[in-house]
C-alpha positions in Angstrom: 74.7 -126.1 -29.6 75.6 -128.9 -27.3 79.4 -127.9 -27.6 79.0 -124.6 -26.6 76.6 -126.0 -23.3 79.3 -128.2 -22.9 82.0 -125.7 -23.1 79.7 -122.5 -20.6 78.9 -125.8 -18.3 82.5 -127.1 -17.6 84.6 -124.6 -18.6 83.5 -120.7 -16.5 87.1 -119.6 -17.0 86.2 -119.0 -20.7 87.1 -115.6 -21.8 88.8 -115.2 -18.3 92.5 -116.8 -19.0 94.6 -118.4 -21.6 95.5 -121.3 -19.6 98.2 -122.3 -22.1 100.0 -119.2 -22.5 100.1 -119.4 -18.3 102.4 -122.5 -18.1 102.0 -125.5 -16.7 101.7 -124.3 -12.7 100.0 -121.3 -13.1 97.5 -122.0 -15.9 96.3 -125.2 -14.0 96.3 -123.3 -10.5 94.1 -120.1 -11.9 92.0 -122.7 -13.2 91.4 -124.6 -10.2 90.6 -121.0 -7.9 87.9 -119.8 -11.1 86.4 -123.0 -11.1 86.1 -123.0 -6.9 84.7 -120.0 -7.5 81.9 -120.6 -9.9 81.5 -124.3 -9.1 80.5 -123.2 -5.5 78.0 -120.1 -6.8 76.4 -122.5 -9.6 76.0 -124.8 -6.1 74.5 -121.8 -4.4 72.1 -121.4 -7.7 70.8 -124.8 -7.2 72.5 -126.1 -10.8 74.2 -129.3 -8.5 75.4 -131.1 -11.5 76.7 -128.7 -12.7 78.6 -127.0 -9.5 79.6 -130.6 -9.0 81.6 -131.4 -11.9 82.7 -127.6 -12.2 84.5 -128.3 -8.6 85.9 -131.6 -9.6 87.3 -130.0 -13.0 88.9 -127.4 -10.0 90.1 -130.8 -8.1 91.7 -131.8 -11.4 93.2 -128.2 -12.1 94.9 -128.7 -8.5 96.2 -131.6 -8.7 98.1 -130.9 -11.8 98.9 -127.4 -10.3 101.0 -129.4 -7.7 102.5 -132.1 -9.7 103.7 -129.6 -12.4 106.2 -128.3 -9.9 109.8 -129.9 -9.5 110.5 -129.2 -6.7 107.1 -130.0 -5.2 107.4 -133.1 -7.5 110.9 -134.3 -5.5 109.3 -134.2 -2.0 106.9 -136.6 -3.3 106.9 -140.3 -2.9 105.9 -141.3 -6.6 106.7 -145.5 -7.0 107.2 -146.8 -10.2 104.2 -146.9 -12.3 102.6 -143.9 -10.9 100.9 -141.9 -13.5 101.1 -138.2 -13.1 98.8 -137.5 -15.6 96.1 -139.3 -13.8 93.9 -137.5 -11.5 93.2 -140.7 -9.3 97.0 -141.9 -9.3 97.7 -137.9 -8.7 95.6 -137.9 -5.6 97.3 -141.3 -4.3 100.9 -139.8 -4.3 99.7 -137.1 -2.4 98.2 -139.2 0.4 101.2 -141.6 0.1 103.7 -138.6 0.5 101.6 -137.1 3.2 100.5 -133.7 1.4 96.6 -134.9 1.8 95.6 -136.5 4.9 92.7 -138.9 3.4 90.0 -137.8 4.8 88.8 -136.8 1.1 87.1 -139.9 0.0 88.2 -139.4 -4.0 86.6 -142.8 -5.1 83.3 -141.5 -3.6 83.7 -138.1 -5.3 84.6 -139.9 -8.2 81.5 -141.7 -8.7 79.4 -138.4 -7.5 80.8 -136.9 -10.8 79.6 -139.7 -12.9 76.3 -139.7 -11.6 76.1 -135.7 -12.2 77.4 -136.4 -15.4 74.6 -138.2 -16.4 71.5 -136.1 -14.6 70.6 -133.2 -12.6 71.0 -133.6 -8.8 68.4 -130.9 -7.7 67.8 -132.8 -4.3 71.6 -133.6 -3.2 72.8 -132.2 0.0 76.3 -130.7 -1.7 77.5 -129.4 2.1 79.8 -132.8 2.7 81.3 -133.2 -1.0 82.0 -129.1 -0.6 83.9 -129.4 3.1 86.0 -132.2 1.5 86.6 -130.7 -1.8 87.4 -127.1 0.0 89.9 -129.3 2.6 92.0 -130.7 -0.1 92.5 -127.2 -1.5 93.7 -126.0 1.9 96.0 -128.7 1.9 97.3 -128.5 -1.2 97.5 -124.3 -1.2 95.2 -123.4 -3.6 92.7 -122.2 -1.0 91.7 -119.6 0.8 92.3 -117.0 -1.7 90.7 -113.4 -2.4 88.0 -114.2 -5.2 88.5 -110.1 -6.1 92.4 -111.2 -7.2 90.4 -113.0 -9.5 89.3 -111.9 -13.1 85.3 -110.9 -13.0 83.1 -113.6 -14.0 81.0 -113.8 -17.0 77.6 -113.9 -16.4 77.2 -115.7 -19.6 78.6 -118.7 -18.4 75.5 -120.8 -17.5 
């Protein structure tokens, strides 16, 4: 039971893509606008938590979106030792290389996650985590986007 929680909770593009059979760039990229999508109605629904770590999993999705690219990839400024395959080292190339401007505090997000992770946030004031969240999309290009280009949701995911 708690698996398939686990999988309707973090995962609302179930049913909606095959993010393998997309490719590298486009599976994480559809995955990052689905998860804007429902991360910010399960925010509007009150379920903070979970809208919380659904928008980080889109953060995630994004990063890798941009990364997977080489010819994005060669305009960055990656140093030795740079994991790509790390979110948080990810989101450091980007600043370093100038795609992000920083004003996303990561490390704060970061540790917003863990603490929706571990229980339900019904009183947090989302609206700060949301601007920043929504301003590294921009900056990246994964936002603004039509949500009706988008496959319909399924209710059934929490």
């Amino acid at each position: 039971m708690w698996q398939n929680m686990w999988y309707s909770i973090f995962m609302p593009h179930a049913g909606l893509m095959d993010e393998g059979a997309l490719g590298p760039e486009k599976g994480p990229f559809l995955r990052a606008r689905l998860h804007i999508r429902s991360g910010k109605r399960r925010l509007r629904q009150g379920k903070i938590s979970a809208g919380i770590v659904t928008l980080y999993d889109a953060l995630s999705g994004a990063l890798q979106w941009y990364v997977a690219s080489s010819e994005r990839r060669l305009a960055l400024t990656i140093k030795e030792g740079d994991n790509l395959n790390d979110d948080r080292s990810v989101y450091s190339v980007l600043r370093r290389s100038g795609v992000l401007d920083g004003t996303f505090d990561y490390e704060a997000f970061d540790r917003l996650v863990e603490k929706a992770l571990e229980k339900e946030m019904s009183g947090y004031d989302y609206t700060e985590s949301l601007i920043g969240i929504e301003s590294v999309m921009i900056q990246l290009g994964v936002m603004p986007f039509d949500e009706r280009d988008l496959p319909a949701e399924d209710p059934a995911t929490f």
